[in-house]
DSSP file (Angstrom, degrees, kcal/mol; ACC not computed):
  #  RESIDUE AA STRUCTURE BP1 BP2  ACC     N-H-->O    O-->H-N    N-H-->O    O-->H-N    TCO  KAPPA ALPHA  PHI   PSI    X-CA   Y-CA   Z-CA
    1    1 A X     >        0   0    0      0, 0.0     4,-1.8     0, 0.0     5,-0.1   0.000 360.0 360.0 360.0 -36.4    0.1   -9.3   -1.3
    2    2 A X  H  >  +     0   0    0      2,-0.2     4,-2.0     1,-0.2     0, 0.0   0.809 360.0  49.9-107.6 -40.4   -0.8   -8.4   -4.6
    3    3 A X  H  > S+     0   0    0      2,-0.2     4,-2.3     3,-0.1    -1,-0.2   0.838 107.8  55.0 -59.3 -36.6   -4.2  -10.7   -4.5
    4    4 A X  H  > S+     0   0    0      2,-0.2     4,-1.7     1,-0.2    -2,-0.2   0.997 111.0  47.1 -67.6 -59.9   -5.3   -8.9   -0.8
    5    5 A X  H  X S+     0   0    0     -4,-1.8     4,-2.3     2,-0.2     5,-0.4   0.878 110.0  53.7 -51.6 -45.6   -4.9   -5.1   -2.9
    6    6 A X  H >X S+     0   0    0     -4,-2.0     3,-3.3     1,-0.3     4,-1.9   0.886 118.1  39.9 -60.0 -78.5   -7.2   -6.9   -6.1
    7    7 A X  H 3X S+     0   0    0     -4,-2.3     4,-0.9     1,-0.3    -1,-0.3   0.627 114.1  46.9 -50.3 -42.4   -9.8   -7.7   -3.1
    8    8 A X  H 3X S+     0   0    0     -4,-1.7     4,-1.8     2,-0.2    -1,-0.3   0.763 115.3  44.6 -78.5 -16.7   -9.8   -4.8   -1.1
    9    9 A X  H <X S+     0   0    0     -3,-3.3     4,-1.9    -4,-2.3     5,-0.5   0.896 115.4  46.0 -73.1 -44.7  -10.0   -2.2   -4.2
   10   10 A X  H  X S+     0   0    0     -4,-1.9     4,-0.9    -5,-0.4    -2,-0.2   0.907 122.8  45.5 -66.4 -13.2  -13.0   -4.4   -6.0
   11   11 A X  H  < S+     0   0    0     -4,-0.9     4,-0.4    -5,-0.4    -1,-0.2   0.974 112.3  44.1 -70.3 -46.9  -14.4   -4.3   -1.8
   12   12 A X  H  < S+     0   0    0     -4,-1.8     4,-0.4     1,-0.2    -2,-0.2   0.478 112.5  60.7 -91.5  -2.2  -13.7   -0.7   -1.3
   13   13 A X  H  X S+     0   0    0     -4,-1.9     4,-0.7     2,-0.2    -1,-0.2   0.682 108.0  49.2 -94.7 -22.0  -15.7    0.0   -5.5
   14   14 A X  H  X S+     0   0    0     -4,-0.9     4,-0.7    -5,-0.5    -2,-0.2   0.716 104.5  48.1-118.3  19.5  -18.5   -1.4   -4.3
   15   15 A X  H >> S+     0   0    0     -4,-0.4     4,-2.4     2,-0.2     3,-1.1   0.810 115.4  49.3 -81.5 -63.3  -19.1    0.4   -1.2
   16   16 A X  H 3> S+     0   0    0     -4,-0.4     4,-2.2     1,-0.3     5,-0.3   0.915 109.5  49.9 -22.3 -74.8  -18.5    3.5   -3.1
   17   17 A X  H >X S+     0   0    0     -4,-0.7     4,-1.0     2,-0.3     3,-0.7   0.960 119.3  45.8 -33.0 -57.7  -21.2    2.2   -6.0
   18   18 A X  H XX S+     0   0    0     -3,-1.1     4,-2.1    -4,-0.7     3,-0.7   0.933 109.1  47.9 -68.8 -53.2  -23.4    1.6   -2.8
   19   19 A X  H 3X S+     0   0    0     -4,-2.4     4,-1.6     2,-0.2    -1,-0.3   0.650 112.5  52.4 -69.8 -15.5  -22.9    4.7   -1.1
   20   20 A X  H <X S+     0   0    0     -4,-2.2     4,-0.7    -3,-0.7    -1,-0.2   0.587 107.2  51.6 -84.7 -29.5  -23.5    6.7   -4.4
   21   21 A X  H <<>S+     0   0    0     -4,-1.0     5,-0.6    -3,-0.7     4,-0.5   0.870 111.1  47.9 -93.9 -49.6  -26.6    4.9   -4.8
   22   22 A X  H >X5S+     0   0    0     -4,-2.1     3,-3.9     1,-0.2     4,-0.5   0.970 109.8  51.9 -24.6 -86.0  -27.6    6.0   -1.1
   23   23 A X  H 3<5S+     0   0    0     -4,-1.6    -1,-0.2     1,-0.4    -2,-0.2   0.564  90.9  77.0 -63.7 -23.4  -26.7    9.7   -1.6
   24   24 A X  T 3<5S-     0   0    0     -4,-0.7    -1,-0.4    -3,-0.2    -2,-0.2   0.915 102.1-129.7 -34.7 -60.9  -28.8    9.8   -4.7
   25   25 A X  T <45 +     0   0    0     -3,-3.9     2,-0.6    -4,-0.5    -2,-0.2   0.453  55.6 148.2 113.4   8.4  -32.0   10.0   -2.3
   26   26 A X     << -     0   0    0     -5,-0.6    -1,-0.2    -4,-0.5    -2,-0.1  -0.490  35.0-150.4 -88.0 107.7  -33.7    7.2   -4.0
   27   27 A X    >   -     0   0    0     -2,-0.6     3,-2.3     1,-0.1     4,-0.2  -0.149  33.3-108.8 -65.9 160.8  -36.3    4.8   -1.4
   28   28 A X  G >  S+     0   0    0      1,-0.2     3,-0.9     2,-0.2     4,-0.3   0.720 114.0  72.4 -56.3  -7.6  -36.8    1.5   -2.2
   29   29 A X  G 3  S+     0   0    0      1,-0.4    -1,-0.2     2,-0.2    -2,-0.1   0.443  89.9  63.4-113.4  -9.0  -40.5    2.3   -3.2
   30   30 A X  G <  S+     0   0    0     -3,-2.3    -1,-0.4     1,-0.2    -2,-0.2   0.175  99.7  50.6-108.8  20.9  -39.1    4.0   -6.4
   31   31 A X  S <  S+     0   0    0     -3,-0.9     2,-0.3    -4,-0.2    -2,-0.2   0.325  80.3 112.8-114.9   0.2  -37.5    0.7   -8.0
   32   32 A X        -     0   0    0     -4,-0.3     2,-0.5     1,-0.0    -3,-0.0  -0.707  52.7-168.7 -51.0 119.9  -40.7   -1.3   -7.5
   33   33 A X        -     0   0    0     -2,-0.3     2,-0.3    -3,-0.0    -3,-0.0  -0.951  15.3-132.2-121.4 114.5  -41.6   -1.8  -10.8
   34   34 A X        -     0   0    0     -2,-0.5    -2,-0.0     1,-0.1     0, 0.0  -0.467  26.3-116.0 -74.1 134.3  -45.2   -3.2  -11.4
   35   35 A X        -     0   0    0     -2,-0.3     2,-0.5     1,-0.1    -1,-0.1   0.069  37.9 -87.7 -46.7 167.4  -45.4   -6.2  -13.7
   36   36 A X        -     0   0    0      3,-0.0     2,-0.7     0, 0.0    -1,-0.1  -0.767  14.9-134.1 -55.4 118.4  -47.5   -6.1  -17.3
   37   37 A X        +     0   0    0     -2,-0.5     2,-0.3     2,-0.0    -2,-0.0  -0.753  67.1 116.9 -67.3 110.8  -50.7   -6.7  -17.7
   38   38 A X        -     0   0    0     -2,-0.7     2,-0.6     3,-0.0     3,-0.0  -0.789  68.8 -72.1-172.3 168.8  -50.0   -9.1  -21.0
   39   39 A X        -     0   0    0     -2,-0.3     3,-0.1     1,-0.1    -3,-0.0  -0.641  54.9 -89.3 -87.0 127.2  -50.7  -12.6  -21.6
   40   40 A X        -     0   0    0     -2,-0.6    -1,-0.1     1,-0.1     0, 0.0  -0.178  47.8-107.1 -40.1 116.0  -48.9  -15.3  -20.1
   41   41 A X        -     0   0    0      1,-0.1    -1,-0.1     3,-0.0     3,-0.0  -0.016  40.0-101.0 -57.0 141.4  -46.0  -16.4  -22.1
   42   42 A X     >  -     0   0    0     -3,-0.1     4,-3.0     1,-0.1     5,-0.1  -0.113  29.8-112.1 -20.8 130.1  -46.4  -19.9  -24.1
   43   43 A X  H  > S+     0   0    0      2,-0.2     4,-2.2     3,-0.2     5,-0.2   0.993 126.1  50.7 -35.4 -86.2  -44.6  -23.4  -22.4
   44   44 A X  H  > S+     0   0    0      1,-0.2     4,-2.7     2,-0.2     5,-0.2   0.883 108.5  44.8  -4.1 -77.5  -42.5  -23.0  -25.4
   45   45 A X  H >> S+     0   0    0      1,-0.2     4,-2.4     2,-0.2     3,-1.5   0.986 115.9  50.1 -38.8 -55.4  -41.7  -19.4  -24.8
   46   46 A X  H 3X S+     0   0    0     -4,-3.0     4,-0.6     1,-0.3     3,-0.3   0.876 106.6  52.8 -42.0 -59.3  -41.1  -20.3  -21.5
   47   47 A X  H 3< S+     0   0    0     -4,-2.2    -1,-0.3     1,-0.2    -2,-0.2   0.688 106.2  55.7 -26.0 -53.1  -38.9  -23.2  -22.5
   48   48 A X  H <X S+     0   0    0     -4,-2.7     4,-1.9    -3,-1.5    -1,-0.2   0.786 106.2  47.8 -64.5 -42.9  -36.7  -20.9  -24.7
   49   49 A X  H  X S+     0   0    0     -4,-2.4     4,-1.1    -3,-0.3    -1,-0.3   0.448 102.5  60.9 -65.1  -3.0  -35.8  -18.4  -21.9
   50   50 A X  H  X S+     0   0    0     -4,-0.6     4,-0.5    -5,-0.5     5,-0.2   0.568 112.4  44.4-102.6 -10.3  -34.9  -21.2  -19.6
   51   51 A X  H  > S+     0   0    0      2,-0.2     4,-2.7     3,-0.2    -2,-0.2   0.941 103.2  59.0 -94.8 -56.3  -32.2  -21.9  -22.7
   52   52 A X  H  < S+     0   0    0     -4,-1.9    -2,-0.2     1,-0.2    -3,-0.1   0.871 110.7  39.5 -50.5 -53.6  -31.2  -19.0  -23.1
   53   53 A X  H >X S+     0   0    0     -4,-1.1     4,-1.3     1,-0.2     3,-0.5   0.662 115.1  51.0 -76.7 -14.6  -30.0  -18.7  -19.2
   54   54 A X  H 3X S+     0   0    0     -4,-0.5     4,-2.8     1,-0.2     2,-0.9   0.879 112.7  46.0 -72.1 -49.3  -28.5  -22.3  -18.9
   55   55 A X  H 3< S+     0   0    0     -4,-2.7    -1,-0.2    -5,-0.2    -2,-0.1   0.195 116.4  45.6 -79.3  40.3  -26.4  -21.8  -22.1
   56   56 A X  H <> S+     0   0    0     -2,-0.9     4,-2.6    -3,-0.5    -1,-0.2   0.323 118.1  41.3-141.3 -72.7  -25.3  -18.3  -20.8
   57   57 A X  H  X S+     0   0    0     -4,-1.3     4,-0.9     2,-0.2    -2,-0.2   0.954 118.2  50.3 -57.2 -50.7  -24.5  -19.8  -17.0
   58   58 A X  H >X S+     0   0    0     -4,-2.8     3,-3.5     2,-0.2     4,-2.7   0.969 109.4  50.1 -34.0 -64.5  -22.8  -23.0  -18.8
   59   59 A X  H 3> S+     0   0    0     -5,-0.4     4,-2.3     1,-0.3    -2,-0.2   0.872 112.5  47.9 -42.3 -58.8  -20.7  -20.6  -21.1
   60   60 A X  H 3X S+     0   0    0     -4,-2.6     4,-1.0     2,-0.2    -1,-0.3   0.595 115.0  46.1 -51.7 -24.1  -19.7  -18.9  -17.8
   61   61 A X  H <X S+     0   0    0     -3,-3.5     4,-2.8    -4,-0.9     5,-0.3   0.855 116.6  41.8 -79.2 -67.8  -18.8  -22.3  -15.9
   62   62 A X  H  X S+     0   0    0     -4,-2.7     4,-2.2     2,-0.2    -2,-0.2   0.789 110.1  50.6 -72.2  -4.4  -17.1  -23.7  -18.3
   63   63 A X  H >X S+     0   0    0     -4,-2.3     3,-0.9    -5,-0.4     4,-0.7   0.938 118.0  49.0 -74.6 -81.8  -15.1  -20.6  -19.4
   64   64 A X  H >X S+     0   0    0     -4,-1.0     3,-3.9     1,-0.3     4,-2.9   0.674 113.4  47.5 -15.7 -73.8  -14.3  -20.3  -15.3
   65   65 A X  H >X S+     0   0    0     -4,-2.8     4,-1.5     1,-0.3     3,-0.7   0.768 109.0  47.5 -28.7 -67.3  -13.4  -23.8  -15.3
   66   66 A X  H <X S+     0   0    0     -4,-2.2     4,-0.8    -3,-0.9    -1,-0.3   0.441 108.0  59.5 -34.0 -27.0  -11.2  -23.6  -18.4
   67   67 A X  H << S+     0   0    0     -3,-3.9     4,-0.2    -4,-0.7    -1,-0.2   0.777 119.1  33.1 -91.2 -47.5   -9.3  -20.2  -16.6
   68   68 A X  H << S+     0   0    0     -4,-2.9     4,-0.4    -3,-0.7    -2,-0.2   0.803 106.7  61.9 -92.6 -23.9   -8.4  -22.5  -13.7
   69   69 A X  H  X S+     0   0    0     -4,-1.5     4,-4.1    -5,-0.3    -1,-0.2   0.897 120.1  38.2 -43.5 -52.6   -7.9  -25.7  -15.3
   70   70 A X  T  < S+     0   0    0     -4,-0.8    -2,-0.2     1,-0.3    -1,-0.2   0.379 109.9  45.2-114.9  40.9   -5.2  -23.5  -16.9
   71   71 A X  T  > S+     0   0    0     27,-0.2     4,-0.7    -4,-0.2    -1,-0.3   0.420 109.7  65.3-120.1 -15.0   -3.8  -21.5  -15.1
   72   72 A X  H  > S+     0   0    0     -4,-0.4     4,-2.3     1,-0.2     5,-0.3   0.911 108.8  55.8 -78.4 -50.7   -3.6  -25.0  -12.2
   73   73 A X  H  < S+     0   0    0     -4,-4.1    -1,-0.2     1,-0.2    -3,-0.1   0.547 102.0  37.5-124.3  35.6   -1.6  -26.3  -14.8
   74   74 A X  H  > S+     0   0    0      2,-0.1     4,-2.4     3,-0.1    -1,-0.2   0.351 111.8  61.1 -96.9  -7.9    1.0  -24.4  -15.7
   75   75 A X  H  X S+     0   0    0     -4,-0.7     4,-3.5     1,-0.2    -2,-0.2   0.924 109.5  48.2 -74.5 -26.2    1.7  -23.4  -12.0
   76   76 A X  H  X S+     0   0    0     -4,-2.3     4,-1.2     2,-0.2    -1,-0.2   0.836 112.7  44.7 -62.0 -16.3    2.2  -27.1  -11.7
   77   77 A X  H  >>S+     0   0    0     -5,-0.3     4,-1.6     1,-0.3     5,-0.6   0.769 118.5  47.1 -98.0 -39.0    4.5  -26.8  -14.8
   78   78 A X  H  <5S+     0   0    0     -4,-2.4     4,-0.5     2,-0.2     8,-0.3   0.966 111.0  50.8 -78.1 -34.9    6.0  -23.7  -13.1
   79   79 A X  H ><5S+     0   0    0     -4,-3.5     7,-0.7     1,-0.2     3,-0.7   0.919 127.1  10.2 -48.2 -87.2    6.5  -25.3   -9.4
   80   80 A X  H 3<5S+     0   0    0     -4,-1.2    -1,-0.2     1,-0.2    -2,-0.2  -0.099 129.1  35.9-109.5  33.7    8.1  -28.2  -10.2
   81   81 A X  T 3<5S+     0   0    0     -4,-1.6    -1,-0.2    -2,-0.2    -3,-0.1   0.199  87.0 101.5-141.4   2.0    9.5  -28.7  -13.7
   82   82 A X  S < <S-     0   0    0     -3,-0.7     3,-0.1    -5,-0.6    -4,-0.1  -0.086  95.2 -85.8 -84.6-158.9   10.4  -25.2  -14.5
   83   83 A X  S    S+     0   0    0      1,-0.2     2,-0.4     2,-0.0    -1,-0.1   0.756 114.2  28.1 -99.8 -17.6   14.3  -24.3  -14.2
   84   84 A X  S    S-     0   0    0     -6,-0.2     2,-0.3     2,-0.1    -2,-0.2  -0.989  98.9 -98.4-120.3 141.7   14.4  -23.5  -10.5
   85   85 A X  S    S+     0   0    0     -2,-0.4    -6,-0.1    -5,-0.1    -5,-0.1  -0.382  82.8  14.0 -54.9 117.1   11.9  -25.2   -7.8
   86   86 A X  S    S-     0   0    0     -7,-0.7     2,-0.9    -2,-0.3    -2,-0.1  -0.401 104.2 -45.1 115.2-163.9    8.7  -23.2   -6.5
   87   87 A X        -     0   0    0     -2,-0.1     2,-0.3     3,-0.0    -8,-0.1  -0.619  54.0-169.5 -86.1 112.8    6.9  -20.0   -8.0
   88   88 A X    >>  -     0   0    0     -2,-0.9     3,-1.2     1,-0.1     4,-0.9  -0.619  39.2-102.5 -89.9 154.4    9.3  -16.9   -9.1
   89   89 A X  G >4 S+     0   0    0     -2,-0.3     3,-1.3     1,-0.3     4,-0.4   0.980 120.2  49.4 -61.0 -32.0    7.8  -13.7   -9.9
   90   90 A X  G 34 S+     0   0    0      1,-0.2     4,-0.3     2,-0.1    -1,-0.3   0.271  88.6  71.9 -75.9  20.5    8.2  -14.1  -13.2
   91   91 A X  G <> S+     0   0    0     -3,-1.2     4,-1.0     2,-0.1    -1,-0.2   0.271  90.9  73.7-111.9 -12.2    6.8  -17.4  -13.5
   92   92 A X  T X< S+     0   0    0     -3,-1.3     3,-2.6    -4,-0.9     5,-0.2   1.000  86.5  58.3 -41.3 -80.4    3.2  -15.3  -12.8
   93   93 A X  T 3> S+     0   0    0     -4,-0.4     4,-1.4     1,-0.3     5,-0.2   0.787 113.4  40.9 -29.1 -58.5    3.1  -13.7  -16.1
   94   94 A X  H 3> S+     0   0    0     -4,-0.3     4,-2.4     2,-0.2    -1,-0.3   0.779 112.4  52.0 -64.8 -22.1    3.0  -17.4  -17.4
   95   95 A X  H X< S+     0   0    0     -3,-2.6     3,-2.0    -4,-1.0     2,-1.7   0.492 110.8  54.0 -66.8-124.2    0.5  -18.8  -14.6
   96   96 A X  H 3> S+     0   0    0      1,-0.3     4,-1.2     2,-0.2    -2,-0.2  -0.087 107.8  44.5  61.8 -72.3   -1.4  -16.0  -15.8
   97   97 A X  H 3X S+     0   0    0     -2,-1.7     4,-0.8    -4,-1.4     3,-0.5   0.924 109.5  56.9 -42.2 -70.5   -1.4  -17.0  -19.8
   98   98 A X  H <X S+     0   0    0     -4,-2.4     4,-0.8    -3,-2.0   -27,-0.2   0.876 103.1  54.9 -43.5 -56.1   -2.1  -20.5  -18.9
   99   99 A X  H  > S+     0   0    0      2,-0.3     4,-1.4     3,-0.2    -2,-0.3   0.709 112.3  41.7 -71.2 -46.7   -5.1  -18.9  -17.2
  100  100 A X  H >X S+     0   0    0     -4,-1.2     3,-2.9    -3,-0.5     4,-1.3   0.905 112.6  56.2 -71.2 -70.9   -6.3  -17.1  -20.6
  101  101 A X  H 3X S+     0   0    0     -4,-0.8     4,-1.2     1,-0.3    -2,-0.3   0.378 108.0  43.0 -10.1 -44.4   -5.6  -19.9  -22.5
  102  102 A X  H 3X S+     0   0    0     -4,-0.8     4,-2.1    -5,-0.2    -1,-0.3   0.621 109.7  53.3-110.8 -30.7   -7.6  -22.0  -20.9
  103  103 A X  H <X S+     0   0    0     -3,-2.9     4,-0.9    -4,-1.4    -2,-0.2   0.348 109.4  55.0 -80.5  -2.6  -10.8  -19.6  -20.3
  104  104 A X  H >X S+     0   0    0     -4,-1.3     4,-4.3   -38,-0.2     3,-1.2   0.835 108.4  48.2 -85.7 -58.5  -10.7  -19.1  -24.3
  105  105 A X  H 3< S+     0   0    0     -4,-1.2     4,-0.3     1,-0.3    -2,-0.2   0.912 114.9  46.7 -25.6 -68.4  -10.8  -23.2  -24.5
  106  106 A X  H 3X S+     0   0    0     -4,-2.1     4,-0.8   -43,-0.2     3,-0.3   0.685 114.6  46.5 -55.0 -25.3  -13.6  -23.0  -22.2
  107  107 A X  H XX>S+     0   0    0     -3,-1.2     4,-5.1    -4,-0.9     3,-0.7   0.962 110.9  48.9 -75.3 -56.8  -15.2  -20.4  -24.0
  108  108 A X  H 3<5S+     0   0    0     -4,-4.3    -1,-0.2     1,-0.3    -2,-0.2   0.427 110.2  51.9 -79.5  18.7  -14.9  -21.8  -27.2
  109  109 A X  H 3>5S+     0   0    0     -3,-0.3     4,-1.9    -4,-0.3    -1,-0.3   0.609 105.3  51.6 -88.0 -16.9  -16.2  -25.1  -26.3
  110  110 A X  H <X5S+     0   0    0     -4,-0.8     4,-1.1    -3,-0.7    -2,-0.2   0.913 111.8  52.9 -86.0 -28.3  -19.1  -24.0  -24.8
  111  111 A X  H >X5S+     0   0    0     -4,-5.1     4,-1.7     2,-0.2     3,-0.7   0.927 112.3  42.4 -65.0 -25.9  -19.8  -21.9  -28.0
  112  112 A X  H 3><S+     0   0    0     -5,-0.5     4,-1.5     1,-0.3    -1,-0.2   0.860 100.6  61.8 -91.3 -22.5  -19.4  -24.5  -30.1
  113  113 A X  H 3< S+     0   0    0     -4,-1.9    -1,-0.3     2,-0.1    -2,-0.2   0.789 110.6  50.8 -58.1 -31.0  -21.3  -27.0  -28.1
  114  114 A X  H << S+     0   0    0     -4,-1.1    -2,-0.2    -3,-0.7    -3,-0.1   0.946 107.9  50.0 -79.1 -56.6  -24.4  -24.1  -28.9
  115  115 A X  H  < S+     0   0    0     -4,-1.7    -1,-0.1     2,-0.0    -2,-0.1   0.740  77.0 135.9 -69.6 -24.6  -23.9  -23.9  -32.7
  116  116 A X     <  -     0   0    0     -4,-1.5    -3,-0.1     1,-0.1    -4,-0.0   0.134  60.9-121.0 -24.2 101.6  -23.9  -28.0  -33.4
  117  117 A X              0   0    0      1,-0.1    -1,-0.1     0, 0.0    -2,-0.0  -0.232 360.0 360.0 -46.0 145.9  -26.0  -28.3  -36.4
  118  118 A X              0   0    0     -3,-0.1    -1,-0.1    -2,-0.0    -2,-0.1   0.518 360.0 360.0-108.9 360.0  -28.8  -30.3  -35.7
C-alpha cells in the first residue's frame, strides 16, 4: 500500500514538472542549443571525461547495490529469525536501516576504490 502511494505521487510530480514545462510556452526550437566552434578535445581529454562518468555511474551501482544487498538481508533476518515469523510493521523501520547501511558501504567502497594511491 504504502509502496503504490511512493509511485503514484513521484508519477503524478512529474506530470506536473511536465505540464509546467508545457504551460511555460516554450517550443522545442528554443532548447536547441548549437555546439561551439572550438577545437576538438585531446584523446586524453577525451579519455578523462569517459572516467569521470564510469566512476560516477559505478559509485551509483554499487551504492544501489549495497541499499539492496542490505536491506535483502535483514528482511531475511526479519522473516525468519526474528522473534515472530514473516514481516511486522515494525520490522520495516529495520528493513529500512539495513537498506542505509548497506548503500553507505556501497558508497564508501566505491569512493575508496577512486582515492587508491597509485
Amino acid at each position: 500500500m504504502g509502496r503504490t502511494i511512493l509511485v503514484a505521487t513521484l508519477i503524478l510530480g512529474v506530470c506536473v514538472l511536465a505540464a509546467q514545462g508545457n504551460a511555460v510556452g516554450a517550443t522545442s526550437s528554443e532548447f536547441l542549443v548549437p555546439l561551439p566552434a572550438a577545437d576538438p578535445l585531446s584523446d586524453q581529454e577525451l579519455l578523462e571525461v569517459e572516467g569521470d562518468l564510469g566512476f560516477f555511474l559505478s559509485l551509483l551501482i554499487l551504492t544501489a547495490i549495497g541499499a539492496a544487498a542490505g536491506a535483502g538481508g535483514k528482511a531475511i533476518e526479519e522473516q525468519w529469525f526474528d522473534e515472530d515469523y514473516g514481516i511486522d510493521r515494525d520490522d520495516l523501520r529495520q528493513i529500512g536501516s539495513g537498506a542505509v547501511q548497506g548503500a553507505i558501504g556501497g558508497f564508501a567502497g566505491g569512493m575508496g576504490a577512486r582515492f587508491i594511491p597509485i
